[in-house]
N, CA, C and O atoms as a GROMACS GRO file, in nm:
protein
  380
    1UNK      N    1   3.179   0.939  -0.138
    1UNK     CA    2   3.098   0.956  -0.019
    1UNK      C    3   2.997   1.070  -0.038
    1UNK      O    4   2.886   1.045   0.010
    2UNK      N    5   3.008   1.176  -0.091
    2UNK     CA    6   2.937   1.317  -0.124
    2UNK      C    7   2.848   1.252  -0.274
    2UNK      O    8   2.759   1.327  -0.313
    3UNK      N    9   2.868   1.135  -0.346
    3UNK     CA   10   2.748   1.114  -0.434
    3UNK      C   11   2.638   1.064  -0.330
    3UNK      O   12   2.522   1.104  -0.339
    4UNK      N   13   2.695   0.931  -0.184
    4UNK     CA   14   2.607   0.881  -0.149
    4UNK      C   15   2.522   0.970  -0.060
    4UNK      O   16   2.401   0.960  -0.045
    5UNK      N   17   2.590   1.044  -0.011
    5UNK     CA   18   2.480   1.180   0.085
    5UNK      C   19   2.404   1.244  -0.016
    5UNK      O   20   2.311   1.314   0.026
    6UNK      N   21   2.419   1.238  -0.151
    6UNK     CA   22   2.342   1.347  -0.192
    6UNK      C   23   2.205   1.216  -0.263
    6UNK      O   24   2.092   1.248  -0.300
    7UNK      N   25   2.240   1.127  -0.264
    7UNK     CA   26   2.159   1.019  -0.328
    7UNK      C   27   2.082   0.936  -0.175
    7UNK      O   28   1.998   0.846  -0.187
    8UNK      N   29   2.121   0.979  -0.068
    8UNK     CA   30   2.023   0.942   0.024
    8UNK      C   31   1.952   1.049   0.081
    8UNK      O   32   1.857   1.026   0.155
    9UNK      N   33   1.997   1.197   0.047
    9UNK     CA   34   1.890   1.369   0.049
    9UNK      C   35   1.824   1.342   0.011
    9UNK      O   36   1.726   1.315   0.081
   10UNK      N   37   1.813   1.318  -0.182
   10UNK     CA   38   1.694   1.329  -0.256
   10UNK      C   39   1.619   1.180  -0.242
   10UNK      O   40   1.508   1.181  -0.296
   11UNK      N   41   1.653   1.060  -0.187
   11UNK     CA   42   1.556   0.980  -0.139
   11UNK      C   43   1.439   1.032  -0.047
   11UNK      O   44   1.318   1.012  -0.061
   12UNK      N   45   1.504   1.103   0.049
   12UNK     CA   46   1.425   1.128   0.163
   12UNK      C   47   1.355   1.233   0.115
   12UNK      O   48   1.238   1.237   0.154
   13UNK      N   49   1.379   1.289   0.067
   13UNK     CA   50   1.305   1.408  -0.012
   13UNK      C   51   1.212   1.366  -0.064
   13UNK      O   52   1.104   1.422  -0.047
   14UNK      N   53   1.228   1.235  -0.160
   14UNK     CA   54   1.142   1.213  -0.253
   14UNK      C   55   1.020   1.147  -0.131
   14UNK      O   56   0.899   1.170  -0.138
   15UNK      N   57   1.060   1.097  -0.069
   15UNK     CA   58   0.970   1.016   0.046
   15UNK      C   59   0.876   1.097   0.171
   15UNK      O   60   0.800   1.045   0.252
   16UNK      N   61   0.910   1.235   0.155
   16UNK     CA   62   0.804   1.326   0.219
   16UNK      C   63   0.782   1.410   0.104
   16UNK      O   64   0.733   1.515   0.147
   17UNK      N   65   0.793   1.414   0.007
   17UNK     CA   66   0.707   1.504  -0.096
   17UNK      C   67   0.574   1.406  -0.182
   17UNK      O   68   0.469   1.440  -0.237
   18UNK      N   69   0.643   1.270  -0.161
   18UNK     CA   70   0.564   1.216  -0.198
   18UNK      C   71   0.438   1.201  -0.069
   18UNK      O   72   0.321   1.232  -0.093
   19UNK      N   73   0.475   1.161   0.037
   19UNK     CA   74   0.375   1.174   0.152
   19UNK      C   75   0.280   1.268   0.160
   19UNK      O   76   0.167   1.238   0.198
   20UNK      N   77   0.314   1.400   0.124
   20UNK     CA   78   0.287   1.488   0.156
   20UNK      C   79   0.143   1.504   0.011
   20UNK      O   80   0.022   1.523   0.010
   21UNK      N   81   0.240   1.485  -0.079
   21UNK     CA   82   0.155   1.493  -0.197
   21UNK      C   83  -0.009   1.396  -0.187
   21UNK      O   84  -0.123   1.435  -0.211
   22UNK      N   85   0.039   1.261  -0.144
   22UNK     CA   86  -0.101   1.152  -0.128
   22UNK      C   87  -0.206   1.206  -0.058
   22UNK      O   88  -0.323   1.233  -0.084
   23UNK      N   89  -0.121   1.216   0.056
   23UNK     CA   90  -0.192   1.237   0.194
   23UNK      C   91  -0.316   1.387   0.125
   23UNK      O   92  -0.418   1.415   0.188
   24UNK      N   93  -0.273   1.471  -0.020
   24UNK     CA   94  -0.383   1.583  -0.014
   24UNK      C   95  -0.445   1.566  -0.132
   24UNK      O   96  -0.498   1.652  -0.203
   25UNK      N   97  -0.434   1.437  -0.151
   25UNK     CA   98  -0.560   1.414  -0.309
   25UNK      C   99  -0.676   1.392  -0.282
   25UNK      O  100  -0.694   1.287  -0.221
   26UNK      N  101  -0.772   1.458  -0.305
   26UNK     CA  102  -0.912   1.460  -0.307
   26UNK      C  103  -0.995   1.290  -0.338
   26UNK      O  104  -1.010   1.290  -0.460
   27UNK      N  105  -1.037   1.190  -0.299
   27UNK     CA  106  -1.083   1.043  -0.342
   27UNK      C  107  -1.105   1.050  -0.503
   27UNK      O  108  -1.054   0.972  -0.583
   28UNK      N  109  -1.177   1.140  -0.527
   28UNK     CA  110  -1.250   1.163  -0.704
   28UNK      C  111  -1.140   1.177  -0.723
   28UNK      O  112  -1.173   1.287  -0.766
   29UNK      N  113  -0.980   1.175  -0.741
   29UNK     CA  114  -0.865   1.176  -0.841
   29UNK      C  115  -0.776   1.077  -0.812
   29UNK      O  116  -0.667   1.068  -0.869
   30UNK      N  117  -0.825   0.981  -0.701
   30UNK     CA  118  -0.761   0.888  -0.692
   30UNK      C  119  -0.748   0.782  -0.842
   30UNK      O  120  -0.643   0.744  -0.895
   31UNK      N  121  -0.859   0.758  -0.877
   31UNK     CA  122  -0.863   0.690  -0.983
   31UNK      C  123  -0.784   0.729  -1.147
   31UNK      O  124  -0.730   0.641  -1.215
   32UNK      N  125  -0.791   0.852  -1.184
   32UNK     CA  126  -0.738   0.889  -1.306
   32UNK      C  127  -0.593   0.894  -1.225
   32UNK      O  128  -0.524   0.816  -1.289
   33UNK      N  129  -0.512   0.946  -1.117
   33UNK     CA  130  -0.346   0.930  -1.061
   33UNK      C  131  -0.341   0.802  -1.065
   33UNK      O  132  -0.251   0.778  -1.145
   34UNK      N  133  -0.382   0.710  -1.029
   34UNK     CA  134  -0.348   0.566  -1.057
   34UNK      C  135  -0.327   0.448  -1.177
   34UNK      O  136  -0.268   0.341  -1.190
   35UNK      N  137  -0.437   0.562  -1.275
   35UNK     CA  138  -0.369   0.510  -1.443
   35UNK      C  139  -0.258   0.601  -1.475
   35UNK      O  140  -0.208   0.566  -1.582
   36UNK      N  141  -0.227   0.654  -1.448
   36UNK     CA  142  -0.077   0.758  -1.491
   36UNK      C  143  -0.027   0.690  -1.402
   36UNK      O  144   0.083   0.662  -1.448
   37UNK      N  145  -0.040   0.626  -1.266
   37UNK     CA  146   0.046   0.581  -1.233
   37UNK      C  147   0.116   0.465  -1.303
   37UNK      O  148   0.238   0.451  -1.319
   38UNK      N  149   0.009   0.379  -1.343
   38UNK     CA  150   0.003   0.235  -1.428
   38UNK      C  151   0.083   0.314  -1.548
   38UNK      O  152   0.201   0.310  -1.514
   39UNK      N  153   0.076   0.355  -1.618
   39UNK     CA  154   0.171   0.451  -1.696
   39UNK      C  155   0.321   0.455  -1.667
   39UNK      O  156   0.404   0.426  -1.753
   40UNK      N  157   0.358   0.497  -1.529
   40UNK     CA  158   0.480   0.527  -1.569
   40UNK      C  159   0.544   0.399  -1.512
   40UNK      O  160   0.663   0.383  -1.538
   41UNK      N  161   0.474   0.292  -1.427
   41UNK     CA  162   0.524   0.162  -1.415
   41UNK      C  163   0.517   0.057  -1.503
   41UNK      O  164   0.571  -0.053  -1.490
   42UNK      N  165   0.409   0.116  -1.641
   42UNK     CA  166   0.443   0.043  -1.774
   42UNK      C  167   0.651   0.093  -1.810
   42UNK      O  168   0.752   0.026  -1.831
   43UNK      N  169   0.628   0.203  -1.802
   43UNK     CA  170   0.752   0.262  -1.862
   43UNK      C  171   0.869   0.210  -1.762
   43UNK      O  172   0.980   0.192  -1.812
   44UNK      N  173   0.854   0.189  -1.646
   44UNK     CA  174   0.954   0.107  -1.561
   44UNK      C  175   0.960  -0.035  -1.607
   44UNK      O  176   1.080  -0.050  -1.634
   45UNK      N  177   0.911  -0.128  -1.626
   45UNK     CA  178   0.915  -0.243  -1.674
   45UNK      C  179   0.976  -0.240  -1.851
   45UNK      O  180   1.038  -0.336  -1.898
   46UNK      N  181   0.952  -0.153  -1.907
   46UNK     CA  182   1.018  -0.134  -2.025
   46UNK      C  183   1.224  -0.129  -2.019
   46UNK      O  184   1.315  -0.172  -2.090
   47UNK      N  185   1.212  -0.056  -1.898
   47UNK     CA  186   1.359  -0.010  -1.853
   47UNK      C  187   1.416  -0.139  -1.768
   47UNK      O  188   1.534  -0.175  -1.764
   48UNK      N  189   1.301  -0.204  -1.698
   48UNK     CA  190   1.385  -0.328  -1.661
   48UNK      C  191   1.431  -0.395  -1.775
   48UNK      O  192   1.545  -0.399  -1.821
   49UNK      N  193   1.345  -0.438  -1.807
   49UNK     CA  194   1.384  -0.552  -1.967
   49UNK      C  195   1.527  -0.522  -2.042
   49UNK      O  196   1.618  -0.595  -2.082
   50UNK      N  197   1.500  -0.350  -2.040
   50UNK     CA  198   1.628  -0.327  -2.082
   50UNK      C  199   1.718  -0.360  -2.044
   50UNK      O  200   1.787  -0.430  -2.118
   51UNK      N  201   1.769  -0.329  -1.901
   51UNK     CA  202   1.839  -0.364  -1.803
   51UNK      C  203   1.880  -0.507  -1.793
   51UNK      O  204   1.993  -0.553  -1.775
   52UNK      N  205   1.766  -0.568  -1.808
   52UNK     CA  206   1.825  -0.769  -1.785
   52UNK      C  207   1.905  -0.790  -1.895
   52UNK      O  208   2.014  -0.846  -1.888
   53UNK      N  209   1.856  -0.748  -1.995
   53UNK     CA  210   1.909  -0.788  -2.103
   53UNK      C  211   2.019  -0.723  -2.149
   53UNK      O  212   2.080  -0.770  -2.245
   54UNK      N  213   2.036  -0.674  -2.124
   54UNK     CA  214   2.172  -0.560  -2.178
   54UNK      C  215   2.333  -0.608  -2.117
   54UNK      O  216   2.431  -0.558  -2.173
   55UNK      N  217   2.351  -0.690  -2.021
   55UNK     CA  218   2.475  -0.782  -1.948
   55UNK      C  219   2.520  -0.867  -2.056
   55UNK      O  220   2.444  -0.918  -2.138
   56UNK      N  221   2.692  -0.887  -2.052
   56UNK     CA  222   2.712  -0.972  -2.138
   56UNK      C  223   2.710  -1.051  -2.078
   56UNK      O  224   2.650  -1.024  -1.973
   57UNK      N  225   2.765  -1.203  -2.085
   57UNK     CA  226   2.739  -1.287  -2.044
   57UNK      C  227   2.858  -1.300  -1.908
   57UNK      O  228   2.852  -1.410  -1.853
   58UNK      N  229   2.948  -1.214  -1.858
   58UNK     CA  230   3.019  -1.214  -1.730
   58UNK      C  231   2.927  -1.130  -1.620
   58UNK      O  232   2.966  -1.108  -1.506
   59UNK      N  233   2.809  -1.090  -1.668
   59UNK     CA  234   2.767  -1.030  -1.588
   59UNK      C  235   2.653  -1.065  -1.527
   59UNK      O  236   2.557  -0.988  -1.531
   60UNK      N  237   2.647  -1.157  -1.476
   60UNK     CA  238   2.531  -1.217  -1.330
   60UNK      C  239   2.482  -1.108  -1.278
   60UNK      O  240   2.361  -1.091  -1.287
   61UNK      N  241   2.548  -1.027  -1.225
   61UNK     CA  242   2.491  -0.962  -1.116
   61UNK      C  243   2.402  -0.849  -1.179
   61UNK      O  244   2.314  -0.793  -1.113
   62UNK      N  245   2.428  -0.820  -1.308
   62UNK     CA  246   2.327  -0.681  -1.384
   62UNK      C  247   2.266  -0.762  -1.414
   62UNK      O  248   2.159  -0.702  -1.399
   63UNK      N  249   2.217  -0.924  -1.469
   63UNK     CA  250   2.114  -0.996  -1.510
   63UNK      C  251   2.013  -0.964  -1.389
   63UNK      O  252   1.920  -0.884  -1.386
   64UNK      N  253   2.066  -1.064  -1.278
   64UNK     CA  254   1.989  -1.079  -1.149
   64UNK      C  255   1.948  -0.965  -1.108
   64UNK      O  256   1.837  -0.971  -1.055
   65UNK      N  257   2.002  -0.844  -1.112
   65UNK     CA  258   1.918  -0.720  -1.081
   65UNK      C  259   1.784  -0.666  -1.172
   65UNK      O  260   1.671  -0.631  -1.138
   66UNK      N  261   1.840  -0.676  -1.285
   66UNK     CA  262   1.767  -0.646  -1.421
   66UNK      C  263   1.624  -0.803  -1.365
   66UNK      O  264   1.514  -0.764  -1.328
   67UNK      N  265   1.647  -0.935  -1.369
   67UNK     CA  266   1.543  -1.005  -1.341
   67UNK      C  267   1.466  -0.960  -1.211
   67UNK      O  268   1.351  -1.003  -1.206
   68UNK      N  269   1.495  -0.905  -1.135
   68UNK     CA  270   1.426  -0.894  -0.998
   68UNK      C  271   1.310  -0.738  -1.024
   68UNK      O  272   1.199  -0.718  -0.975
   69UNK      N  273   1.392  -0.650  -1.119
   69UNK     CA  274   1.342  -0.537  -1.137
   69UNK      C  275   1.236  -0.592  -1.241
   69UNK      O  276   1.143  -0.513  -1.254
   70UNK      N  277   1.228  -0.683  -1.302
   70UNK     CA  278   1.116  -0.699  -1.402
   70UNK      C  279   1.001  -0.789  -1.300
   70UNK      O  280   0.887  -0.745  -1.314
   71UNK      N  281   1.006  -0.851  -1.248
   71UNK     CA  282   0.947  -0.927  -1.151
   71UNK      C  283   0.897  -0.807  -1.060
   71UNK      O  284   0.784  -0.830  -1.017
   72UNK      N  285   0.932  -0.725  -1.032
   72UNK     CA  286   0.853  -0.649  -0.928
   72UNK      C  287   0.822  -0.540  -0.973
   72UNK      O  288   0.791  -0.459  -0.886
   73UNK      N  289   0.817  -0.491  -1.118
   73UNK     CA  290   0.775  -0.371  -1.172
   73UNK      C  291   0.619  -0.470  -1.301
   73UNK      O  292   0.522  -0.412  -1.350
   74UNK      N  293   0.648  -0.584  -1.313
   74UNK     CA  294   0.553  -0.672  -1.349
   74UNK      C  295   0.391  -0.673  -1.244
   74UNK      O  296   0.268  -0.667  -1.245
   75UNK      N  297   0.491  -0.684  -1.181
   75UNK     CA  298   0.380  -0.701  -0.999
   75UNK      C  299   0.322  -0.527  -1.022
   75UNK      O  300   0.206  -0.493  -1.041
   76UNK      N  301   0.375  -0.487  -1.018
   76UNK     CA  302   0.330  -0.346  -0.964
   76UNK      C  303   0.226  -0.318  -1.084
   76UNK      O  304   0.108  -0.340  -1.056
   77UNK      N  305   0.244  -0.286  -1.171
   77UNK     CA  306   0.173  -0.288  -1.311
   77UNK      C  307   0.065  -0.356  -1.302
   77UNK      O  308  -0.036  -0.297  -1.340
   78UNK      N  309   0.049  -0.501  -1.250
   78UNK     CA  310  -0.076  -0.576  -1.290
   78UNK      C  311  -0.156  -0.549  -1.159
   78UNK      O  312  -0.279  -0.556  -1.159
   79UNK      N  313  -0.089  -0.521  -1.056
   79UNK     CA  314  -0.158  -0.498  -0.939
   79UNK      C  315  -0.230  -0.333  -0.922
   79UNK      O  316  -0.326  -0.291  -0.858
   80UNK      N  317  -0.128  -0.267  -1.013
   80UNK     CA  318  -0.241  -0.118  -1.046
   80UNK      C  319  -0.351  -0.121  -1.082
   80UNK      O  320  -0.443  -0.057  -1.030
   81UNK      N  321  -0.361  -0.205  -1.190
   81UNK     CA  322  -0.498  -0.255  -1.334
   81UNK      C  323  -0.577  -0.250  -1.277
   81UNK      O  324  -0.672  -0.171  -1.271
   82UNK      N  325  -0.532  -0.390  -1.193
   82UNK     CA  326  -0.628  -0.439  -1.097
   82UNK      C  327  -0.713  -0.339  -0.999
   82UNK      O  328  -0.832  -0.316  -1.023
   83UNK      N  329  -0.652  -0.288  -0.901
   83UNK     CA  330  -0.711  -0.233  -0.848
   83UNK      C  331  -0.787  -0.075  -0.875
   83UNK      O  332  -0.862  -0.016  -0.797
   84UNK      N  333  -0.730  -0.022  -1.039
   84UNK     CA  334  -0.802   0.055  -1.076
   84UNK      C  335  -0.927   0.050  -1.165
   84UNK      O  336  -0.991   0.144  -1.213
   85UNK      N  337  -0.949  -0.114  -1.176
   85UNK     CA  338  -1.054  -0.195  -1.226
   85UNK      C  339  -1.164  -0.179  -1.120
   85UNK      O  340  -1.274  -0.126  -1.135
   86UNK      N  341  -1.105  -0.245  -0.993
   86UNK     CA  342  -1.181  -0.220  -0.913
   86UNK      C  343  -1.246  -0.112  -0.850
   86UNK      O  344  -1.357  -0.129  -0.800
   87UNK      N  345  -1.194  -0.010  -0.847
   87UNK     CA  346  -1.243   0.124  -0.847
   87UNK      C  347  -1.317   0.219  -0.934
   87UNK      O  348  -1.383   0.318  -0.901
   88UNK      N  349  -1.282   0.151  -1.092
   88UNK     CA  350  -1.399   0.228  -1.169
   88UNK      C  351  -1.535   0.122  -1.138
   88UNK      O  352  -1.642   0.161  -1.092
   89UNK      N  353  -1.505  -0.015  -1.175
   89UNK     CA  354  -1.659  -0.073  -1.061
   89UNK      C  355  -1.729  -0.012  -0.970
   89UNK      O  356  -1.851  -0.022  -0.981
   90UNK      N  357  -1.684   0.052  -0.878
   90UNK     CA  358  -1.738   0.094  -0.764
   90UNK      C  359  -1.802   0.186  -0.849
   90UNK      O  360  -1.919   0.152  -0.866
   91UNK      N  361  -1.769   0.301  -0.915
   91UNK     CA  362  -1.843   0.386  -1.015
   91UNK      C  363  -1.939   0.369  -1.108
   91UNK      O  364  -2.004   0.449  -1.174
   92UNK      N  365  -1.938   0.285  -1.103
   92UNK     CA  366  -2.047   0.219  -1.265
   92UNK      C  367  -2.148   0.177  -1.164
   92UNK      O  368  -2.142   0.137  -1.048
   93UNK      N  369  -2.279   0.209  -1.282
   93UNK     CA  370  -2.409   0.175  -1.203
   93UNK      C  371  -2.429   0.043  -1.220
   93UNK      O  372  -2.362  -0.031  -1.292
   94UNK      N  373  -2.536   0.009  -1.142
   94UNK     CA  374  -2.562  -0.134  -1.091
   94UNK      C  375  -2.710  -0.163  -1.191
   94UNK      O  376  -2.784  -0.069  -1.218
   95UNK      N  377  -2.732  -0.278  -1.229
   95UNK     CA  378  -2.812  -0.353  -1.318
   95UNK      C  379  -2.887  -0.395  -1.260
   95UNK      O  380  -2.972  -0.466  -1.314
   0.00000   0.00000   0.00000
């Protein structure tokens, strides 16, 4: 019971430091925090893979977690690109 209180502290923690942190970035650094971000959600999708794959074969339930975590750290990754594609566009001059 005292791991799960201390593992739902540093959630909440992490969830107003992170608030706190967005909410005071200047627009001009939005773009370079969002490839480090793409960065460390490359490195999360590395750790899923690991994860799916690493179950022997009695283990469904570390597969299915491990597949869901690659599926939505996949998403997250291509949906960074993306939208930090779109934002150095906005920067680049026009023809």
């Amino acid at each position: 019971m005292d791991i799960l209180i201390m593992q739902i502290s540093l959630f909440v923690l992490a969830v107003i430091l992170g608030i706190e942190l967005i909410t005071k970035v200047p627009a001009t650094l939005h773009t370079p925090l969002m490839s480090g971000s793409n960065a460390i959600s490359g490195i999360t999708l590395v750790g899923a893979l690991l994860a799916a794959g690493s179950g022997d074969a009695n283990s469904l339930w570390v597969s299915t977690l491990g597949m869901v975590a690659v599926a939505l750290a996949t998403i997250n990754v291509v949906g960074g690109f993306l939208v930090t594609n779109r934002m150095l566009q906005m920067f680049s001059r026009r023809r």
